[in-house]
C-alpha positions, 0 to 999 in steps of 0.5 A: 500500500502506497503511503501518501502521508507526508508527501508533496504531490502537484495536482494540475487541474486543482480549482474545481470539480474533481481536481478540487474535490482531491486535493481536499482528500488529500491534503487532510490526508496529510499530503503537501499540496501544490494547486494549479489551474488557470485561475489564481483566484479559484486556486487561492479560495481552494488554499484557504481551504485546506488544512495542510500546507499548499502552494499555488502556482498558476498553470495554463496547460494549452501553453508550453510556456507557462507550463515549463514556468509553473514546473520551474517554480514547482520544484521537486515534488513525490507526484503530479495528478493530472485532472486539467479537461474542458468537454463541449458535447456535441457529434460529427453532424454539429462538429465544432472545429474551435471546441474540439480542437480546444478539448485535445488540446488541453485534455490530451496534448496539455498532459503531454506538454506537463509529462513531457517536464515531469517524467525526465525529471522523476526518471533522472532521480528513479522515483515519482508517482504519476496519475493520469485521469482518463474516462469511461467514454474513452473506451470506445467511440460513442456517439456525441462524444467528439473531441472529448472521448477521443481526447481521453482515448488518446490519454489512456493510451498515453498511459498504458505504454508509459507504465509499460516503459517505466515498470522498474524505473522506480516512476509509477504511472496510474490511470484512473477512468471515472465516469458521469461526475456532476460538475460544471461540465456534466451540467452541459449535458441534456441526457441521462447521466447514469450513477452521476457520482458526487465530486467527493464520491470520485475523490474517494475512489481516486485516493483508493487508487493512489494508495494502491500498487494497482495501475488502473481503476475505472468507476463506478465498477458496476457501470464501467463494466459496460464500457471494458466488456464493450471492447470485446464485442464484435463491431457489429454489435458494437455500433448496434449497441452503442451507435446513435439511432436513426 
């Protein structure tokens, strides 16, 4: 069982919604906190917060600049929580060029540019903990899910070949793959969200991961059963099951 008492962990994404709700899991699980997101101002109401220590650095993540100055004033951290997402639902028939480009952006390619400062750093020194979140919609292709389910696809992918490449590296990589949370996000969505977990709820399942020798945890278990079991179905069904009516 991972200890997590005691350590400095960088949470990118921390001003609301899960991001949030974690690092006030965390930090009264006794981690050392440093928040960072675009706005200061969130990120300061969140720090006033919490009951362990905790440093706010502002970090845009669409942006290599700011991201290799927020690493910079980081300094050395034990792990970095990658939680950083926009999401616009819509599909190919109301494909939005500016939304999705934006939802790869900073949903895949702003976790690259962060592991791309991150891992030669938790490499050269053999240690450190990284956990990438993902989503249930990233298992497969579903419909109004444009951008953003192919934005996690891409990032779970990320994340099974850097913890096949650093298995006894000493760097840990973690892959966590919620599903509905209620947060502003999800407040976009005019369909049924089945088992919309509270952000504490998704915290909590979140923590149970992080101090775990697991690489993966998909929940709520019950509901992402559906999405694992989909993979082995034959494209056929798939599409039968999964795929927009009429």
């Amino acid at each position: 069982m991972r200890r997590l008492s005691g350590k400095r962990y960088w949470i990118v994404g921390a001003s609301e919604g899960l991001g949030r709700a974690l690092a006030l899991r965390l930090s009264r699980a006794g981690v050392s906190l440093v928040l960072s997101a675009r706005d200061r101002g969130r990120l300061e109401a969140l720090a006033a917060e919490l009951p362990g220590a905790v440093e706010v650095v502002p970090c845009d993540v669409s942006d290599r600049a700011s991201v290799a100055a927020a690493f910079a004033a980081v300094g050395e951290v034990d792990g970095m929580v990658f939680l950083a997402g926009v999401y616009w639902p819509f599909g190919a028939k109301d494909w939005d060029a500016a939304q999705a480009e934006t939802m790869v952006d900073v949903n895949f390619t702003g976790a690259v540019r962060v592991l791309g400062a991150v891992v030669p750093a938790f490499v050269a020194r053999g240690h450190g903990h990284i956990v990438l979140t993902g989503s249930l919609a990233g298992f497969g292709g579903l419909p109004g899910s444009i951008g953003y389910g192919s934005s996690k696809a891409g990032l779970m992918h990320l994340a099974e070949s850097m913890h096949a490449d650093l298995r006894g590296s000493g760097v840990d990589v973690q892959l966590a793959n919620p599903g509905f949370i209620r947060t502003r996000l999800t407040d976009k969505n005019d369909f049924a969200m089945p088992f919309l977990m509270e952000p504490d709820r998704a915290a909590e399942e979140m923590v149970t991961l992080m101090r775990s020798e697991r690489f993966g945890r998909s929940f709520p278990w019950g509901f992402s059963l559906v999405f694992r079991l989909g993979r082995l179905l034959p494209d056929a069904l798939y599409f039968r099951l999964f795929g927009a009516r009429g």
